[in-house]
KOLGU-4560 file (N, C-alpha, C; in nm, 3 decimals, padded with zeros to 5 digits):
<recs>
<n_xx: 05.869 n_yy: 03.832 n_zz: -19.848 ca_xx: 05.767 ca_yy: 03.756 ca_zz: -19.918 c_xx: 05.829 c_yy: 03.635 c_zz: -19.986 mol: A seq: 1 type: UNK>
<n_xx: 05.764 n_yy: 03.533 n_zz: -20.002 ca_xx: 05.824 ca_yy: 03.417 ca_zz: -20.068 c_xx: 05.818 c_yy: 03.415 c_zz: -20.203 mol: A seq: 2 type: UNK>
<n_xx: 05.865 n_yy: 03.339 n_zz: -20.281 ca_xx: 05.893 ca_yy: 03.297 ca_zz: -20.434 c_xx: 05.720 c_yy: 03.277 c_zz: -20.484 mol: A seq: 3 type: UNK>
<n_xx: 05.717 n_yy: 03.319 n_zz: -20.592 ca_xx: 05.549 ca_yy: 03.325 ca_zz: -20.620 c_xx: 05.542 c_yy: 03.129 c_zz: -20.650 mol: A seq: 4 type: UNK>
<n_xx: 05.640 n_yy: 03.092 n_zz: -20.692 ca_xx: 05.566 ca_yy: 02.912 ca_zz: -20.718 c_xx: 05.647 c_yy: 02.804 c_zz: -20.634 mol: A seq: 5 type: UNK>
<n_xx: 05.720 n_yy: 02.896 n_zz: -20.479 ca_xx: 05.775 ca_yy: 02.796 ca_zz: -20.371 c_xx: 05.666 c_yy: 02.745 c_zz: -20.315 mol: A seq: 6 type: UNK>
<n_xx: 05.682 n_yy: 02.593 n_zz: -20.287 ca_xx: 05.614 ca_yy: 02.525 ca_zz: -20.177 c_xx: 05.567 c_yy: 02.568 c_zz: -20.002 mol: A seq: 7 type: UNK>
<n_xx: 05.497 n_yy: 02.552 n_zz: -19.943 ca_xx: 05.480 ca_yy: 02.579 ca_zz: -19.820 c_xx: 05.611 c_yy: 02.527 c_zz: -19.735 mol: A seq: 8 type: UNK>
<n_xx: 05.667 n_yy: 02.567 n_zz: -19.667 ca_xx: 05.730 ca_yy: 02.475 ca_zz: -19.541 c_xx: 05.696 c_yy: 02.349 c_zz: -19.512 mol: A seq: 9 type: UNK>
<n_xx: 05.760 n_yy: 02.275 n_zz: -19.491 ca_xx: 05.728 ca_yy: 02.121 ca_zz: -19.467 c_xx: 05.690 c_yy: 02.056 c_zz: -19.303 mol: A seq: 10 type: UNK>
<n_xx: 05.545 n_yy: 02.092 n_zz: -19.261 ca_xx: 05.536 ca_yy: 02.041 ca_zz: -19.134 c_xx: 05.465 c_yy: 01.946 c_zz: -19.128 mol: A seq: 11 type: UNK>
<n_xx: 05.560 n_yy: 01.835 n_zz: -19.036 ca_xx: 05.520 ca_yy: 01.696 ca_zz: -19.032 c_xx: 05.358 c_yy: 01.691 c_zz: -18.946 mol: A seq: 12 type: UNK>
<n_xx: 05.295 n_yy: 01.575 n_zz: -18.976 ca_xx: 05.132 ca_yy: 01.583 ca_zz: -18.895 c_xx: 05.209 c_yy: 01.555 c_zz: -18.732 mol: A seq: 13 type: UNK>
<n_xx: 05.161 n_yy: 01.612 n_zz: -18.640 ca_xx: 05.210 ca_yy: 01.497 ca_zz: -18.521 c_xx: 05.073 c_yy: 01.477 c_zz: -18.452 mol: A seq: 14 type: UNK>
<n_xx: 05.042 n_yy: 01.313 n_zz: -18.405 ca_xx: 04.957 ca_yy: 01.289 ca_zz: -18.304 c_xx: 05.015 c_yy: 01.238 c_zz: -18.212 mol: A seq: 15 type: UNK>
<n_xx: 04.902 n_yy: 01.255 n_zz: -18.124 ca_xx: 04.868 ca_yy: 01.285 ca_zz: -17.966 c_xx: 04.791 c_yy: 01.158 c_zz: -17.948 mol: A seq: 16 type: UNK>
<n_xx: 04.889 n_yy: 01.083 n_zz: -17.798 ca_xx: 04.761 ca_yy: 00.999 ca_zz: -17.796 c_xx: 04.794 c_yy: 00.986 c_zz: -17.620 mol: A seq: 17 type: UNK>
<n_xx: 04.655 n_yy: 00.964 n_zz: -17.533 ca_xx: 04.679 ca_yy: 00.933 ca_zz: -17.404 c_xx: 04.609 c_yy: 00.827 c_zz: -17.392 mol: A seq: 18 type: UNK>
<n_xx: 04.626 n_yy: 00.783 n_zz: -17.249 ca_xx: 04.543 ca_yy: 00.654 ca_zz: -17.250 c_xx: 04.497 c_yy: 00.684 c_zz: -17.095 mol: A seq: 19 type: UNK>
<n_xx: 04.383 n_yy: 00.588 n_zz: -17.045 ca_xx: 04.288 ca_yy: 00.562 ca_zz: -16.931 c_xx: 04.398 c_yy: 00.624 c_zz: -16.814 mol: A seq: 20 type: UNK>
<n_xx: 04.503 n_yy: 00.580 n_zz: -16.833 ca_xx: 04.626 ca_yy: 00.569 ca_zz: -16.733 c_xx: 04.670 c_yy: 00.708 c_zz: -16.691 mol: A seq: 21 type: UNK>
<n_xx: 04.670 n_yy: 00.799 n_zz: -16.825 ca_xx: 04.727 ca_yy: 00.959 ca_zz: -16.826 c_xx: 04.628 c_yy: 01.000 c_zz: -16.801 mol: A seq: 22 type: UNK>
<n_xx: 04.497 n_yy: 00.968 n_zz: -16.800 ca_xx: 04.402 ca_yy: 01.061 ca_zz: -16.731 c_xx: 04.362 c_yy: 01.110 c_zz: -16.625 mol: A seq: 23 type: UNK>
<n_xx: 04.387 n_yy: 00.948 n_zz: -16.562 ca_xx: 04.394 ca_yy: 00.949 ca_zz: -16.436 c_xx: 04.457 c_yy: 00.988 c_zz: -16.364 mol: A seq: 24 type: UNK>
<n_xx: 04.608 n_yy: 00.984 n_zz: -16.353 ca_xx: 04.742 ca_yy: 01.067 ca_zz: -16.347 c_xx: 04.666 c_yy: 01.191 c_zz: -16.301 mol: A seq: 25 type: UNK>
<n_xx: 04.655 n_yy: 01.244 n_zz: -16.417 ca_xx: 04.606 ca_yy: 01.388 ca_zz: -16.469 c_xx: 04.490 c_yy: 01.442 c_zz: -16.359 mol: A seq: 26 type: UNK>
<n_xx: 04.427 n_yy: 01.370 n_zz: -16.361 ca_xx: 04.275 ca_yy: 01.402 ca_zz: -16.266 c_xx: 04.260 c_yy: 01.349 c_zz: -16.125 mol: A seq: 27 type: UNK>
<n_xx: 04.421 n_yy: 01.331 n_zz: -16.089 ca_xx: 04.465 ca_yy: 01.294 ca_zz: -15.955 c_xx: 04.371 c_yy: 01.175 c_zz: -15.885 mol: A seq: 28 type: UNK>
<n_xx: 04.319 n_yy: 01.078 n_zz: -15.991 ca_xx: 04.247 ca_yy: 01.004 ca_zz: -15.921 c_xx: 04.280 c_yy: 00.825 c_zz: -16.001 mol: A seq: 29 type: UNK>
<n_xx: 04.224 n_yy: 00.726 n_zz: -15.882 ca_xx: 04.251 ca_yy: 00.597 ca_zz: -15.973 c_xx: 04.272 c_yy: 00.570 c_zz: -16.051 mol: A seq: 30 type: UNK>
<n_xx: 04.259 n_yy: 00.430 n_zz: -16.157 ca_xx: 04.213 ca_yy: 00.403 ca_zz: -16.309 c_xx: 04.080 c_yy: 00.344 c_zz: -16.200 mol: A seq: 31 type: UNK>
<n_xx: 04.057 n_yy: 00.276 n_zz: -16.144 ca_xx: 03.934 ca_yy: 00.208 ca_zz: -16.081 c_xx: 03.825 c_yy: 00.341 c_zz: -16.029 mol: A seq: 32 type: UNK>
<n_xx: 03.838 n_yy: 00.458 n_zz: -16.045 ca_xx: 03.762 ca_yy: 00.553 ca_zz: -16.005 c_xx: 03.738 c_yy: 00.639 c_zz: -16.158 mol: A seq: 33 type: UNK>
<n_xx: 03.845 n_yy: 00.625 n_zz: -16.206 ca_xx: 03.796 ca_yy: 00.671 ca_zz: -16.388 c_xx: 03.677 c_yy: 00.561 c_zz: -16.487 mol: A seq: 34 type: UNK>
<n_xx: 03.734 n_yy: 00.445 n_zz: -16.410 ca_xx: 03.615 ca_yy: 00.373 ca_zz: -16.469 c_xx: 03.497 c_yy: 00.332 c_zz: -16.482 mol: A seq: 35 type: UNK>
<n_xx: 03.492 n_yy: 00.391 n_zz: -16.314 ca_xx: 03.355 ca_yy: 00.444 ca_zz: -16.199 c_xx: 03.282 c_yy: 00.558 c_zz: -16.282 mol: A seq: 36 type: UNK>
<n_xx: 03.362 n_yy: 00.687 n_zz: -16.350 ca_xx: 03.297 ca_yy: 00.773 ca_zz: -16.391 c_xx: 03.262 c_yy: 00.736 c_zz: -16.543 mol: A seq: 37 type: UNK>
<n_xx: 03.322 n_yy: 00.633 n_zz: -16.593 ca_xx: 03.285 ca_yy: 00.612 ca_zz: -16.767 c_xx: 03.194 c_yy: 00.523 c_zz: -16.745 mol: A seq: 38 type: UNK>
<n_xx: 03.167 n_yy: 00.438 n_zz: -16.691 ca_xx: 03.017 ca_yy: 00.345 ca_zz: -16.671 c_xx: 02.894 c_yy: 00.421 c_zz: -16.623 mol: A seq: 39 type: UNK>
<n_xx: 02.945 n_yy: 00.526 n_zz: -16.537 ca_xx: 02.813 ca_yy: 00.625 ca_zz: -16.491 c_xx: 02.787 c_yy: 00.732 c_zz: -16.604 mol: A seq: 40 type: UNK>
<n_xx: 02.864 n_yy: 00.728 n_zz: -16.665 ca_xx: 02.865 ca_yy: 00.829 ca_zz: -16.834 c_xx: 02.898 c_yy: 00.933 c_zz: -16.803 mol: A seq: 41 type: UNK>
<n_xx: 02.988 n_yy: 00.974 n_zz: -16.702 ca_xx: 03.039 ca_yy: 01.100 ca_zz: -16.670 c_xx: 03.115 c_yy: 01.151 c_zz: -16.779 mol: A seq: 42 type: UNK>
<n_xx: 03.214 n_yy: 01.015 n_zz: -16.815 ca_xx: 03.355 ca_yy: 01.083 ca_zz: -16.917 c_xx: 03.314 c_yy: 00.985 c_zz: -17.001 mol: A seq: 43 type: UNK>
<n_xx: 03.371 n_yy: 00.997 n_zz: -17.113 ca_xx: 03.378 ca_yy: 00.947 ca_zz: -17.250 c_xx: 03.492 c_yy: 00.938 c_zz: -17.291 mol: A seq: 44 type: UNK>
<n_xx: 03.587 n_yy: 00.845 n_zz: -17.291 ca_xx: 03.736 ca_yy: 00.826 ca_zz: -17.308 c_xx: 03.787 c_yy: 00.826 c_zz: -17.450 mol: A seq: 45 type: UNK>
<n_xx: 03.677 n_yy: 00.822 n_zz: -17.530 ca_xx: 03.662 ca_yy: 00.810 ca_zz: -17.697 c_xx: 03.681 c_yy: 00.966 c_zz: -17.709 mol: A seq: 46 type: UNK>
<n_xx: 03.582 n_yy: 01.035 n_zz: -17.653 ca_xx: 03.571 ca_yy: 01.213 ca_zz: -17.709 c_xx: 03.649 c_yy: 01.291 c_zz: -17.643 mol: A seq: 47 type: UNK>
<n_xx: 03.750 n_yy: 01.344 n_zz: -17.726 ca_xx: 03.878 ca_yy: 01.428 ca_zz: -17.683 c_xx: 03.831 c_yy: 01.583 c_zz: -17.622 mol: A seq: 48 type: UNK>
<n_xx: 03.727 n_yy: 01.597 n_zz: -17.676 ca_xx: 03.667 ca_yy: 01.726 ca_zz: -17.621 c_xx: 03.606 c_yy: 01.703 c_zz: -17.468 mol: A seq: 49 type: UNK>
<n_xx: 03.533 n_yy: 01.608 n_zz: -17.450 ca_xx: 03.443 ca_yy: 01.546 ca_zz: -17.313 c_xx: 03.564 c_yy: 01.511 c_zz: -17.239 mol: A seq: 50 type: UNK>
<n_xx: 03.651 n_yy: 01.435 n_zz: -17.269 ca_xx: 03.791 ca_yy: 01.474 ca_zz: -17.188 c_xx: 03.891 c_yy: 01.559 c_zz: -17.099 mol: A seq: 51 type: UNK>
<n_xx: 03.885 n_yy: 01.651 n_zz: -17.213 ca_xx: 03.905 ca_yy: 01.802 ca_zz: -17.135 c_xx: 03.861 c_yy: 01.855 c_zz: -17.042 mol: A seq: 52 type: UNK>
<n_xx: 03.688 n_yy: 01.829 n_zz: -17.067 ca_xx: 03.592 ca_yy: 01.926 ca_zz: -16.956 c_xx: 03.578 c_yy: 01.813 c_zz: -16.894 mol: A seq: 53 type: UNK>
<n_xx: 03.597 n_yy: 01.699 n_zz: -16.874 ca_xx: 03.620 ca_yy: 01.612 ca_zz: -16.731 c_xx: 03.730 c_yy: 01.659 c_zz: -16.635 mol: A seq: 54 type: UNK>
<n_xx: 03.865 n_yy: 01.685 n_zz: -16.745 ca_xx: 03.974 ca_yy: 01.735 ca_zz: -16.643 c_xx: 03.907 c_yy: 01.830 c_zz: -16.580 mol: A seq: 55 type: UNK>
<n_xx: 03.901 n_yy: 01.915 n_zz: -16.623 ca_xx: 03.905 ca_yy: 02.087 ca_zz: -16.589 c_xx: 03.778 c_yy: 02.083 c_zz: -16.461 mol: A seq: 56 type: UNK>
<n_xx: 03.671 n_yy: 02.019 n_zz: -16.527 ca_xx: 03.584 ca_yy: 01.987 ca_zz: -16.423 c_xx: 03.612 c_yy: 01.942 c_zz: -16.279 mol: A seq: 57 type: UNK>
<n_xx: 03.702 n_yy: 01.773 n_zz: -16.287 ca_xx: 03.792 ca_yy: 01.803 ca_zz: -16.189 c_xx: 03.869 c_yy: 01.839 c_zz: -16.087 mol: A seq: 58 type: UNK>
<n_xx: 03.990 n_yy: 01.895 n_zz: -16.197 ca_xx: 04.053 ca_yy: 02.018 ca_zz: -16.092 c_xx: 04.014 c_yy: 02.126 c_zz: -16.053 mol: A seq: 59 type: UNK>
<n_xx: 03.902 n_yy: 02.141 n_zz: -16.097 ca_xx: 03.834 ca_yy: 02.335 ca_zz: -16.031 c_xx: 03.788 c_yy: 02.234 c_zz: -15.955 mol: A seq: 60 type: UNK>
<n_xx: 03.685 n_yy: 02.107 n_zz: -15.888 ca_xx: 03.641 ca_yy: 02.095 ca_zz: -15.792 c_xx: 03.752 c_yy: 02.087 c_zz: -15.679 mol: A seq: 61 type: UNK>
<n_xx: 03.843 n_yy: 01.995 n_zz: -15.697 ca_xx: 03.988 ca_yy: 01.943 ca_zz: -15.600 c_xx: 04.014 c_yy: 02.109 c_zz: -15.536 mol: A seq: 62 type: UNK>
<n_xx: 04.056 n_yy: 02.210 n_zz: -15.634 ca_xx: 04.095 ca_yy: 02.323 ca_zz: -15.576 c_xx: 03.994 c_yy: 02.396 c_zz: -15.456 mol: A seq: 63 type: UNK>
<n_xx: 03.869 n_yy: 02.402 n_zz: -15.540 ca_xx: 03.794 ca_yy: 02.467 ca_zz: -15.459 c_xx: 03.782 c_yy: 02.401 c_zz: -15.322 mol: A seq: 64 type: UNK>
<n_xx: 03.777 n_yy: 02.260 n_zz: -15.322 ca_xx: 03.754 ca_yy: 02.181 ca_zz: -15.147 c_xx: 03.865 c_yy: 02.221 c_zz: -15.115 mol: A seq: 65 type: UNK>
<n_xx: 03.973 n_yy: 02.224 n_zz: -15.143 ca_xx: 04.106 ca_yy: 02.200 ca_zz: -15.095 c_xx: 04.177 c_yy: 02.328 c_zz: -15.119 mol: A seq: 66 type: UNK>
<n_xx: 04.364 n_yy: 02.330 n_zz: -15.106 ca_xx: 04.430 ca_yy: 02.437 ca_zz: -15.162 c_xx: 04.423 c_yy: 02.518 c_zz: -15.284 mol: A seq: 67 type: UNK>
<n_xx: 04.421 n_yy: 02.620 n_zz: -15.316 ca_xx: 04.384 ca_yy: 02.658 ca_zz: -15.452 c_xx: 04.502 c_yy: 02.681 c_zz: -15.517 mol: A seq: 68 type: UNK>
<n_xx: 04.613 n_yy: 02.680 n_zz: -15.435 ca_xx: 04.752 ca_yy: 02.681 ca_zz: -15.524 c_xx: 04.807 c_yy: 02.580 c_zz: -15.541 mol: A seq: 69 type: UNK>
<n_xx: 04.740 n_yy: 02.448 n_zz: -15.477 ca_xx: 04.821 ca_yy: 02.325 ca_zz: -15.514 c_xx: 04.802 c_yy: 02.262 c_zz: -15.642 mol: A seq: 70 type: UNK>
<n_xx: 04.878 n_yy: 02.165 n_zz: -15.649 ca_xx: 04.918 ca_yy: 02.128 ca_zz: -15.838 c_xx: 04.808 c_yy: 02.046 c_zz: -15.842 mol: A seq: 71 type: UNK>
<n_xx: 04.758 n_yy: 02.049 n_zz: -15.967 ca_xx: 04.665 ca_yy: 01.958 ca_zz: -15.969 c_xx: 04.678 c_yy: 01.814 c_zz: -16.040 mol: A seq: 72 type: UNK>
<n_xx: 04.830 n_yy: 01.813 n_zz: -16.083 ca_xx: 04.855 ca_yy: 01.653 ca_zz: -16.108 c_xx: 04.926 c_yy: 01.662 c_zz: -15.957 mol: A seq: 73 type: UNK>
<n_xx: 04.860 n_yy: 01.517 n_zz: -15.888 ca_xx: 04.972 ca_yy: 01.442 ca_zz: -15.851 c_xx: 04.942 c_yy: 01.528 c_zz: -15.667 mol: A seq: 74 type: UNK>
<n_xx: 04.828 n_yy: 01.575 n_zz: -15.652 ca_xx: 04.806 ca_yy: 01.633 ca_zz: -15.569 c_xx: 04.786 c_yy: 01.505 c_zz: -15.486 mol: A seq: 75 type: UNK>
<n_xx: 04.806 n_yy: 01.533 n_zz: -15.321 ca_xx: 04.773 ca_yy: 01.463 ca_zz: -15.259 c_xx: 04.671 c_yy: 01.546 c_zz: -15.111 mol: A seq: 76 type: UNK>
<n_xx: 04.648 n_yy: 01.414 n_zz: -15.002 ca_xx: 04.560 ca_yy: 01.497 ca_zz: -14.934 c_xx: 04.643 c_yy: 01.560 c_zz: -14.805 mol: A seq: 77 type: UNK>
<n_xx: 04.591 n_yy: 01.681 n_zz: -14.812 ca_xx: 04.660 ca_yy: 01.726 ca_zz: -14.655 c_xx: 04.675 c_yy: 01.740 c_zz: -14.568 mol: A seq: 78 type: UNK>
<n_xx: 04.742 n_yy: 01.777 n_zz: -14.507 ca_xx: 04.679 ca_yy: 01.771 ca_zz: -14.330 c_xx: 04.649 c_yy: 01.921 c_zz: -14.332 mol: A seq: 79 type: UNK>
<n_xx: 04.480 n_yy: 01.974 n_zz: -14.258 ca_xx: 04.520 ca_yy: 02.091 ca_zz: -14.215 c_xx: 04.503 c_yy: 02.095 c_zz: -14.063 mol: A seq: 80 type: UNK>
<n_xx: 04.625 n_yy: 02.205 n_zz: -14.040 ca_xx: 04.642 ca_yy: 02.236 ca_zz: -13.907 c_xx: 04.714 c_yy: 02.112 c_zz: -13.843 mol: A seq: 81 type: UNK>
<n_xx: 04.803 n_yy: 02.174 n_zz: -13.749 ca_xx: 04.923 ca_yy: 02.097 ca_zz: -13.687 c_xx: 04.878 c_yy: 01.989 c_zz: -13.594 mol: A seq: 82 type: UNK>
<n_xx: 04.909 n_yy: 01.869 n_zz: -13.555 ca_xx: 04.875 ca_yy: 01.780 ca_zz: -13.458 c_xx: 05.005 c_yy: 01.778 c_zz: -13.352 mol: A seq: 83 type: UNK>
<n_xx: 04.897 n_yy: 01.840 n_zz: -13.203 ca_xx: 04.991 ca_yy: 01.879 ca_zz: -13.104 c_xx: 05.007 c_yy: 01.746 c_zz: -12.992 mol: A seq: 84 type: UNK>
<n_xx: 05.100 n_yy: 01.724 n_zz: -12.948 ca_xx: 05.093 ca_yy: 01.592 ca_zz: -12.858 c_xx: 05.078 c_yy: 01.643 c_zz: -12.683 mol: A seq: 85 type: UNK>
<n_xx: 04.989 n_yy: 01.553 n_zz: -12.635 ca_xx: 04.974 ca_yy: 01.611 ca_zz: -12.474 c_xx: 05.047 c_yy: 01.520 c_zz: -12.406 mol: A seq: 86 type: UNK>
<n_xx: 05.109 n_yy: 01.488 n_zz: -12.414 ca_xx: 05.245 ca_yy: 01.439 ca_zz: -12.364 c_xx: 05.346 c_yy: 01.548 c_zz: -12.267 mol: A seq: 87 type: UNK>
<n_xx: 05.379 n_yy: 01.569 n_zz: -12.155 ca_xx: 05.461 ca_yy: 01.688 ca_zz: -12.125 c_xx: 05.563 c_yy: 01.580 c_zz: -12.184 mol: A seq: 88 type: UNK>
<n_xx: 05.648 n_yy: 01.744 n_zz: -12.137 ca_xx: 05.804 ca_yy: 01.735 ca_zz: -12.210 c_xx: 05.876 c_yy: 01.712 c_zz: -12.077 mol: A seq: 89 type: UNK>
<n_xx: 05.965 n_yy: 01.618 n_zz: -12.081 ca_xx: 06.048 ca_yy: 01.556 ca_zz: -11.955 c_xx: 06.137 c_yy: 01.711 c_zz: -11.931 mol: A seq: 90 type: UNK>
<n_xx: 06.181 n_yy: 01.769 n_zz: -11.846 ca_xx: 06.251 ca_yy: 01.883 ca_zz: -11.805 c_xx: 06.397 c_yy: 01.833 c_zz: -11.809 mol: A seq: 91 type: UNK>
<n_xx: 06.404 n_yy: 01.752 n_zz: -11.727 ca_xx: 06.564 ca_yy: 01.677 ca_zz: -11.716 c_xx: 06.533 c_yy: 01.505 c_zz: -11.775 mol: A seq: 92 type: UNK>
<n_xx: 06.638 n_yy: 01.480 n_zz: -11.870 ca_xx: 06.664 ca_yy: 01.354 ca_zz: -11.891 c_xx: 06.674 c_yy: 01.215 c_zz: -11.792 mol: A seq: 93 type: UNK>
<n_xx: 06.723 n_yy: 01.249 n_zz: -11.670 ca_xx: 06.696 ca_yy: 01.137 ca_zz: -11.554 c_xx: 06.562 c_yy: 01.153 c_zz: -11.486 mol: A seq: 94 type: UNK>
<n_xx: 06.507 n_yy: 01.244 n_zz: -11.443 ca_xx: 06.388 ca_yy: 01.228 ca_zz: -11.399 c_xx: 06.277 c_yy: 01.144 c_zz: -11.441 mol: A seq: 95 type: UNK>
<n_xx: 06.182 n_yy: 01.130 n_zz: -11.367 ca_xx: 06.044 ca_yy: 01.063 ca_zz: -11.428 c_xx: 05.950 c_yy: 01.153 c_zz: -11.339 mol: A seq: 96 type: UNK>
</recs>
C-alpha cells in the first residue's frame, strides 16, 4: 500500500495523431479514394470514433471478397489460380 499523503505516479498525457495518409495506408486504399468516401459522407476524418468503424468496416469487407488470412494493411490483389501456358515444351534443344 502506498504512503497515506504520496502523490500518484507521474504519467505523462500522450497524443495520437494520424492523418488522411495513415488511413489510407491502413484501409489499403488511395488518398484519392478516401476522399471519394469523405465527400459521399461515408468517413468523417474529424471523428476518431467514425474512423475506426470505417477501418474495420473496410477490412471485414476486403477479407470477406478476398483471403481471410491476408493482412489487411498493405494488402494487395491476387492472382487466384495458376496461369498455365499452351505453348509445348521443346523435347530437345536443336529441334523445331
Amino acid at each position: 500500500m502506498p504512503k497515506k499523503r504520496s502523490k500518484p505516479p507521474y504519467k505523462p498525457k500522450i497524443e495520437y495523431r494520424y492523418t488522411l495518409k495513415d488511413v489510407a495506408e491502413a484501409a489499403g486504399m488511395t488518398r484519392n479514394a478516401l476522399n471519394v468516401a469523405k465527400v459521399r459522407g461515408k468517413v468523417d476524418p474529424g471523428n476518431f470514433r467514425n474512423m475506426v468503424s470505417f477501418l474495420i468496416r473496410v477490412i471485414i469487407e476486403r477479407r470477406l471478397r478476398g483471403n481471410l488470412f491476408a493482412h489487411a494493411v498493405g494488402a494487395k490483389r491476387r492472382v487466384r489460380g495458376k496461369q498455365v501456358s499452351r505453348k509445348k515444351a521443346r523435347k530437345a534443344a536443336g529441334r523445331k
